[in-house]
ROFI-323734 format. One line per field, with one value per residue (C-alpha): residue number from 1; x, y, z. Coordinates in steps of 0.25 Angstrom, whole numbers, m for minus. Layout:
BEGIN
pos: c(NUM/...)
xx: c(X/...)
yy: c(Y/...)
zz: c(Z/...)
***
This chain:
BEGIN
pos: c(1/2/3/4/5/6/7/8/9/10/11/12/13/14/15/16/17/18/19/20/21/22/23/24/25/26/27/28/29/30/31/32/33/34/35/36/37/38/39/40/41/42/43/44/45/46/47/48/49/50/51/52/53/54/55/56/57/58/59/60/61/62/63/64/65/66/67/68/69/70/71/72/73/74/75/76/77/78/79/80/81/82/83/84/85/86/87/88/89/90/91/92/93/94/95/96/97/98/99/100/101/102/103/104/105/106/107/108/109/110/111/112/113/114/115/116/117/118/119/120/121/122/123/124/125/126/127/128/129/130/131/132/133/134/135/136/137/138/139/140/141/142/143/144/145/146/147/148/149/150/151/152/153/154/155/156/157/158/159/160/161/162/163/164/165/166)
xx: c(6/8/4/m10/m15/m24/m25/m34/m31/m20/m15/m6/m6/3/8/23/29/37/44/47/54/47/33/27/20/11/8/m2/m2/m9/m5/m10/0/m6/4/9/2/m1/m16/m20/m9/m14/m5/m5/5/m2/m3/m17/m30/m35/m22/m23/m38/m38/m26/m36/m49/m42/m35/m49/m55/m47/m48/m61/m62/m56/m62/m53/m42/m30/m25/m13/m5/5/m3/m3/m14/m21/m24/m30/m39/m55/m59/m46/m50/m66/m63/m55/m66/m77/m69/m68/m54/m46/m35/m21/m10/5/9/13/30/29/32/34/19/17/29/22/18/31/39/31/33/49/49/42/52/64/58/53/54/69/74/63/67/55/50/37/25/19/31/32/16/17/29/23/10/21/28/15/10/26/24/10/13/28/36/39/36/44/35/24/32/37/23/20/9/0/6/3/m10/m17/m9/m14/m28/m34)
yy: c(7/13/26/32/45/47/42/27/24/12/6/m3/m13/m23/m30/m31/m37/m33/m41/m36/m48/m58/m51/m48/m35/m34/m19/m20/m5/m1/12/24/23/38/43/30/33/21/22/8/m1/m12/m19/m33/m44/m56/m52/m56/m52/m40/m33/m30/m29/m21/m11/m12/m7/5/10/10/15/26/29/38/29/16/18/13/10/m2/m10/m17/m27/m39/m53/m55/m64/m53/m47/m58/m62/m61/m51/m40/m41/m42/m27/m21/m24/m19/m7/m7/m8/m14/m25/m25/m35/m38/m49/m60/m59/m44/m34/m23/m23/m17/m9/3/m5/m14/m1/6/m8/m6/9/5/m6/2/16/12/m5/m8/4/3/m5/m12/m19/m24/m26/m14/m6/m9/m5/6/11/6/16/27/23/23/38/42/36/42/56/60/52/60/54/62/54/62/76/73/71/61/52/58/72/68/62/74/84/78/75/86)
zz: c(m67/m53/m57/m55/m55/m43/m30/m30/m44/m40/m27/m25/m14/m7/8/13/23/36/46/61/69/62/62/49/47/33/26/15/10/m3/m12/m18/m32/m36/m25/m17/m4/5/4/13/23/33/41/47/53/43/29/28/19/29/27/11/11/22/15/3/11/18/5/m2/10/8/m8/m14/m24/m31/m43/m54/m44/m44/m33/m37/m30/m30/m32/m16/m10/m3/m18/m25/m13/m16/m7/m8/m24/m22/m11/m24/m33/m25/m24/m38/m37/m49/m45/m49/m46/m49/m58/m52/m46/m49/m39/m48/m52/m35/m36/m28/m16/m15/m15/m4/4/1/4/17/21/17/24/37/40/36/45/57/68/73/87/80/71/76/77/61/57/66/56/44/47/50/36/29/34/30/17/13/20/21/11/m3/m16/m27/m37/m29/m31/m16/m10/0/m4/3/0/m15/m14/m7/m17/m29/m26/m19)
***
C-alpha cells in the first residue's frame, strides 16, 4: 500500500547504480510516500554500510516523529544488517521489506531511480564522478521543489507538503 495520509507515516528506501567511464557512483535516497518527496539521499563511490545508515539518520533527523512509521525496502544486505534494524527499532520505526524477486513490492523508489536516469543521467554528458553527484544534488532540488505531480493537483512535493500541513 503506497498510500499514507500524512507525512512520516511510510518511506520507502533503496540504492541505484550509475556508471561514468567505468566509475560507479551509489545514490541511496529515501521517500516520503505521503507526497513523494525525497526526504534523505547520500552519495558514495562504494556501496557500502555508511551510505544507507547514514540516508536513514538524516531522514529521521529531519522528521518530528516516527511514531507509527514504515520503512520499506527491497531484501538488500544493507536492510537486514544488525545495526540498520537495531537504529529502526530504537526509533520505533516498524520494518518492511519486498518479498523475495519482487520489484514491484518498492515500486515507488525504483520509479524515482528511472525518472531520475531518464530526466537527467541518460541525456547528461559527463566528464566525472563529481560532475554526475553535482547533477544528481541539482535533480534532487528540481524534483522535490519545481517538478509537478498531477496526482499532487500539480504541486511539487514540497509545494504540496507545506499546503497541506500547515
Amino acid at each position: 500500500d503506497f498510500f499514507a495520509k500524512a507525512p512520516n507515516q511510510k518511506w520507502v528506501t533503496d540504492v541505484t547504480e550509475f556508471n561514468v567511464h567505468g566509475h560507479k557512483l551509489y545514490l541511496s535516497a529515501c521517500i516520503d510516500l505521503y507526497n513523494g518527496e525525497i526526504i534523505a539521499y547520500r552519495m558514495a563511490k562504494r556501496p557500502v554500510f555508511d551510505l544507507v545508515s547514514d540516508t536513514l539518520r538524516e531522514a529521521i533527523a529531519r522528521s518530528e516523529c516516527t511514531c507509527d512509521l514504515i520503512v520499506h525496502s527491497d531484501q538488500g544486505w544493507h536492510y537486514k544488517m544488525q545495526p540498520y534494524r537495531a537504529m529502526l527499532a530504537h526509533h520505533g520505526i516498524r520494518q518492511s521489506m519486498s518479498r523475495r524477486g519482487n520489484c514491484f513490492d518498492n515500486a515507488v523508489i525504483e520509479s524515482f531511480s528511472g525518472t531520475l536516469k531518464v530526466e537527467y543521467y541518460y541525456l547528461a554528458t559527463l566528464d566525472g564522478i563529481a560532475a554526475l553527484e553535482a547533477g544528481v544534488h541539482d535533480y534532487i532540488r528540481y524534483y522535490n521543489h519545481e517538478r509537478i505531480k498531477l496526482g499532487l493537483q500539480g504541486l511539487s512535493p514540497v509545494e504540496h507538503r507545506v499546503r497541506n500541513t500547515a
